[in-house]
Phi, psi and omega in degrees: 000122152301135196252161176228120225255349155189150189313316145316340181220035169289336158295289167338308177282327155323295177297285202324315173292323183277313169291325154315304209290307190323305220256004159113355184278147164285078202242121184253161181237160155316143162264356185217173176283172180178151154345132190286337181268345138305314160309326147301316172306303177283356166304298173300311175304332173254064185002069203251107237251353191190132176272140168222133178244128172224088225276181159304296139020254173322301190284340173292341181242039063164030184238158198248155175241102169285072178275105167307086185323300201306318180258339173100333192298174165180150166206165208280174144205165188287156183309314185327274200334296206308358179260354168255002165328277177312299197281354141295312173308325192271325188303334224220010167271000000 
């Protein structure tokens, strides 16, 4: 799930999700911005395996936050990265 982390970076998270979907990925989006541990939390609830947050931080330096709902881990990566990212992670499920 892409999270939207704040009304300022609704595009950004938007785009990030419409390049995921391209490449064949399942991407739910937040539909609004809200508190991020709320956004995990429906996350969890709709058995969703990873959260990607792209905070002020990340967007400014051209990067994503990958977070394993399921293990709690998470790391930062370049926008690039992020579709092998998502897909180690899921591999590794």
């Amino acid at each position: 799930m892409v999270t939207i982390f704040d009304q300022s970076l609704w595009l950004d998270s938007y785009s990030l999700a419409a390049d995921l979907r391209t490449t064949g990925l399942d991407v739910v989006t937040y539909p609004e911005p809200a508190k991020l541990p709320k956004q995990f939390k429906f996350a969890d609830k709709m058995g969703i395996r990873m959260a990607l947050v792209i905070g002020p931080d990340e967007a400014a330096a051209g990067k994503v936050t990958v977070k394993d709902l399921k293990n709690g881990t998470q790391e930062t990566v370049l926008r690039a990265d992020v579709e092998k990212t998502v897909r180690k992670i899921l591999e590794s499920a």
